[in-house]
BALOBA-1460 file (C-alpha; in Angstrom, 3 decimals):
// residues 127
<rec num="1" residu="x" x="-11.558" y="-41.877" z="-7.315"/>
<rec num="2" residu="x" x="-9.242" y="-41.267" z="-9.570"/>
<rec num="3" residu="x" x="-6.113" y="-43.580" z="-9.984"/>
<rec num="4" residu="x" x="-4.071" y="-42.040" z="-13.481"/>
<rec num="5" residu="x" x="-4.481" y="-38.954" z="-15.232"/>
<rec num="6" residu="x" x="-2.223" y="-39.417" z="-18.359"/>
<rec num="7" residu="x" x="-1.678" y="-35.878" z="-20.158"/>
<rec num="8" residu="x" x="-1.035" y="-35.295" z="-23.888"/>
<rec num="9" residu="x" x="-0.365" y="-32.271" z="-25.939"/>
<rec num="10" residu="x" x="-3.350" y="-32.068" z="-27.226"/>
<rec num="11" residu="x" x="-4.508" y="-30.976" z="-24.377"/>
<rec num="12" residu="x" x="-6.872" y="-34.163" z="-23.532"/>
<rec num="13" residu="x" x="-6.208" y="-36.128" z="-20.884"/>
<rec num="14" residu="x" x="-7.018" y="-40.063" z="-20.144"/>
<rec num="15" residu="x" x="-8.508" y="-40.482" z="-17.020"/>
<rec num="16" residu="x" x="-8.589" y="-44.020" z="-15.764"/>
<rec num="17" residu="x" x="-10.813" y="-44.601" z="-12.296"/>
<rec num="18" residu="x" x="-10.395" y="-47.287" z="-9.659"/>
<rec num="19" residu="x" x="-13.249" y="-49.158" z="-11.181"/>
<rec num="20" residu="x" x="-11.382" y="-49.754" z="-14.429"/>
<rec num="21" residu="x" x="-13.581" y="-46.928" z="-17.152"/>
<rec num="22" residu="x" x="-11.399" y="-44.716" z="-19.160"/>
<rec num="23" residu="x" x="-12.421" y="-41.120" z="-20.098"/>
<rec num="24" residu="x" x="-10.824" y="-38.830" z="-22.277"/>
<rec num="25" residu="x" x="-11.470" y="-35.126" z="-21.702"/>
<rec num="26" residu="x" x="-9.765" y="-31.473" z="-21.325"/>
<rec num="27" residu="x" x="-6.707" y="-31.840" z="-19.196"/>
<rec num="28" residu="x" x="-5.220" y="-29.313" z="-16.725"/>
<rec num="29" residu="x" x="-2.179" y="-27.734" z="-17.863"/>
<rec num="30" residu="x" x="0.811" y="-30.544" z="-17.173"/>
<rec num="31" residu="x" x="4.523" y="-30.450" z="-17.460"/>
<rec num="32" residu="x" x="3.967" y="-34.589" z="-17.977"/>
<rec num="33" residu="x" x="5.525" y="-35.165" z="-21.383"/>
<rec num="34" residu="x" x="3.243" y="-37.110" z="-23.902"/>
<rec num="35" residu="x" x="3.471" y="-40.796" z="-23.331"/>
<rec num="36" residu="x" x="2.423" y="-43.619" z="-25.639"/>
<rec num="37" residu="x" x="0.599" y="-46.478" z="-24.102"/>
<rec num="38" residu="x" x="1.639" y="-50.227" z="-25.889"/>
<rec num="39" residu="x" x="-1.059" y="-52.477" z="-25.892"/>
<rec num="40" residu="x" x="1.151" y="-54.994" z="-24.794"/>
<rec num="41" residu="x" x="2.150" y="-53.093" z="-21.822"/>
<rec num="42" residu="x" x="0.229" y="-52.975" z="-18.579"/>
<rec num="43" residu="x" x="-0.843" y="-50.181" z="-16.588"/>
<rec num="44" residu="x" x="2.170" y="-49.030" z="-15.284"/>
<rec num="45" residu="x" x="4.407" y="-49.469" z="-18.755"/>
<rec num="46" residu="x" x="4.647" y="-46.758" z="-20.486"/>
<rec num="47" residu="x" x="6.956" y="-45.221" z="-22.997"/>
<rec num="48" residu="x" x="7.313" y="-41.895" z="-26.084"/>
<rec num="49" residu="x" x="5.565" y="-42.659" z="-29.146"/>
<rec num="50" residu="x" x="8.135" y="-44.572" z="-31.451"/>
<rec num="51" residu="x" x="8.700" y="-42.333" z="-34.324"/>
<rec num="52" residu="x" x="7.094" y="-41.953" z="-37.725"/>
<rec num="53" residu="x" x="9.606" y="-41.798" z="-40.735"/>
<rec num="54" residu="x" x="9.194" y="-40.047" z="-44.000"/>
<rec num="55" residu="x" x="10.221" y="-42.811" z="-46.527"/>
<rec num="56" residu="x" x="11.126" y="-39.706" z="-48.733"/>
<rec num="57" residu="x" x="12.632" y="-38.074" z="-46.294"/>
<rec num="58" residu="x" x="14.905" y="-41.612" z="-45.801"/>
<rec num="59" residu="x" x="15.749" y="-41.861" z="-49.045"/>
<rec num="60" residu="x" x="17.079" y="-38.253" z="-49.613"/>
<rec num="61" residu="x" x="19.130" y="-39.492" z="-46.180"/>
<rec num="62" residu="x" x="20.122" y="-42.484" z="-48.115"/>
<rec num="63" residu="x" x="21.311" y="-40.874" z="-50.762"/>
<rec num="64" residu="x" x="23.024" y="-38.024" z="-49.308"/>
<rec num="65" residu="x" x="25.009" y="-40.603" z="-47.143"/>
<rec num="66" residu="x" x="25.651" y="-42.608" z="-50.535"/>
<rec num="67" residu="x" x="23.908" y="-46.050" z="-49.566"/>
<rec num="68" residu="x" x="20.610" y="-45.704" z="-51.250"/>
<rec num="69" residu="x" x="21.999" y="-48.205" z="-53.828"/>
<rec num="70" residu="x" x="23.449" y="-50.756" z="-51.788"/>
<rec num="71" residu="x" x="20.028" y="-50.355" z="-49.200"/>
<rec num="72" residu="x" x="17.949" y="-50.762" z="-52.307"/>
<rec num="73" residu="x" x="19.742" y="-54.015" z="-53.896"/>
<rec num="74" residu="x" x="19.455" y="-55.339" z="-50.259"/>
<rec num="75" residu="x" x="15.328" y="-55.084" z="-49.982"/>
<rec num="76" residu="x" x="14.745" y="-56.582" z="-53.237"/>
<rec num="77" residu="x" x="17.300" y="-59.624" z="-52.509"/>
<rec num="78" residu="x" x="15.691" y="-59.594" z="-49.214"/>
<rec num="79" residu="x" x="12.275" y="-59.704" z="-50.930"/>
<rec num="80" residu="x" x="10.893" y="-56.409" z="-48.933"/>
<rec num="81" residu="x" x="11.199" y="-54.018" z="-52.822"/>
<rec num="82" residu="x" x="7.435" y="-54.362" z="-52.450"/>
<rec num="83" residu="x" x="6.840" y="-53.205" z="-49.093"/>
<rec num="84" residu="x" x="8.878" y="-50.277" z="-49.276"/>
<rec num="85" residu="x" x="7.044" y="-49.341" z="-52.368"/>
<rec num="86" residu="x" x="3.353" y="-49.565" z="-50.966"/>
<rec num="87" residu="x" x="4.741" y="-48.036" z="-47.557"/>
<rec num="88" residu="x" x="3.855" y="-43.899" z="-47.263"/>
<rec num="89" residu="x" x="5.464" y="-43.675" z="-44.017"/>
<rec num="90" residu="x" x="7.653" y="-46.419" z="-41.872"/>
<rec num="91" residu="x" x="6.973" y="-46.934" z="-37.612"/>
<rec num="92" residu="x" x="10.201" y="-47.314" z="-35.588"/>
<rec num="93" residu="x" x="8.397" y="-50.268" z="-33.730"/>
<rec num="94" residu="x" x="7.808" y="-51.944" z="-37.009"/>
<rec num="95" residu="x" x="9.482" y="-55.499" z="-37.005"/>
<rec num="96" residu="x" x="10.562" y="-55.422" z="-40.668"/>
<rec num="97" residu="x" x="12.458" y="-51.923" z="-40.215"/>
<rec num="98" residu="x" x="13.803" y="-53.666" z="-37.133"/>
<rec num="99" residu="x" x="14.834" y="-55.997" z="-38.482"/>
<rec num="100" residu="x" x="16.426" y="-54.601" z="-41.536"/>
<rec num="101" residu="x" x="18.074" y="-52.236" z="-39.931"/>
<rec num="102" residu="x" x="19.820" y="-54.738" z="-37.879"/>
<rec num="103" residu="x" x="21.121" y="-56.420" z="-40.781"/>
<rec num="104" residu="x" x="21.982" y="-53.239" z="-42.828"/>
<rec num="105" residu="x" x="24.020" y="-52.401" z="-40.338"/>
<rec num="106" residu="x" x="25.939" y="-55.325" z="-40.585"/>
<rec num="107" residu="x" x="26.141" y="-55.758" z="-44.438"/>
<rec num="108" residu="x" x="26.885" y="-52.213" z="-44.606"/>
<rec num="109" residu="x" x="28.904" y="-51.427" z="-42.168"/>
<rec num="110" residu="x" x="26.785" y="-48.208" z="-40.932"/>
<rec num="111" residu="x" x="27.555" y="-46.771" z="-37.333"/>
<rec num="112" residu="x" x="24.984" y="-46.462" z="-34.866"/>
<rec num="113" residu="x" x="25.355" y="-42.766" z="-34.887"/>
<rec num="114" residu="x" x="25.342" y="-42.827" z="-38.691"/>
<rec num="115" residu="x" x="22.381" y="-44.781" z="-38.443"/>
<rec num="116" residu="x" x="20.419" y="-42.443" z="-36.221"/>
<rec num="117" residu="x" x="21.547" y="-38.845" z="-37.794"/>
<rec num="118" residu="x" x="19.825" y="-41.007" z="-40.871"/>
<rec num="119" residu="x" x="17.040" y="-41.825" z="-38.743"/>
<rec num="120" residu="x" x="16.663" y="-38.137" z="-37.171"/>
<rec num="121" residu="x" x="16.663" y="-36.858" z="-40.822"/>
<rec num="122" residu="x" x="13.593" y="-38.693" z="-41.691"/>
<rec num="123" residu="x" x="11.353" y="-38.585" z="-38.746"/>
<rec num="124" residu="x" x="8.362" y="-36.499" z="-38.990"/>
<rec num="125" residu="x" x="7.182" y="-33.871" z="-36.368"/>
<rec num="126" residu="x" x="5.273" y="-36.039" z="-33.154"/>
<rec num="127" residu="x" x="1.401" y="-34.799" z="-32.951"/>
């Protein structure tokens, strides 16, 4: 018996069974939108994929918006130079963009909606 049947894009579904296994196969065609399971959420928690960010892509955003200085002296006072360096791409869900952005937006004075046309700039296509 079948209890979920969680569609993607891809066209694979995850079928989870009353007795607990998981199987991924072909789906049937769904108008379900693509979900993205947290492992900290249970069963019935589910939400979209957070988004994937271009760090090239943020810092033409940056620049454009002309805060890419300021944004740059605050990760190396903040001691974070390093991990935007090594980074190739930056997760919504990540605790240190979090949290940075939280306190950008206070040092800086940027508007939520400046903030996400930023944000919208530099996300790359969901898979």
């Amino acid at each position: 018996m079948i209890e979920k049947n969680i569609y993607s894009k891809s066209g694979m579904a995850i079928i989870r069974s009353t007795t607990g296994r998981a199987v991924i196969g072909p789906a049937a065609p769904s108008p379900m939108p693509e979900v993205y399971v947290s492992p900290e959420a249970d069963e019935t928690q589910y939400s979209e994929a957070p988004r994937v960010f271009s760090k090239r892509r943020i810092f033409r955003a940056l620049l454009d918006a002309g805060i890419w200085e300021q944004v740059k002296a605050y990760m190396e006072t903040a001691g974070v130079w390093e991990d935007w360096q090594y980074a190739t791409t930056l997760d919504e869900d990540d605790p240190l963009l979090v949290s940075a952005i939280g306190k950008l937006q206070r040092e800086i004075g940027l508007s939520p909606d400046d903030l996400e046309r930023i944000l919208a700039a530099a996300a790359l296509p969901q898979t």
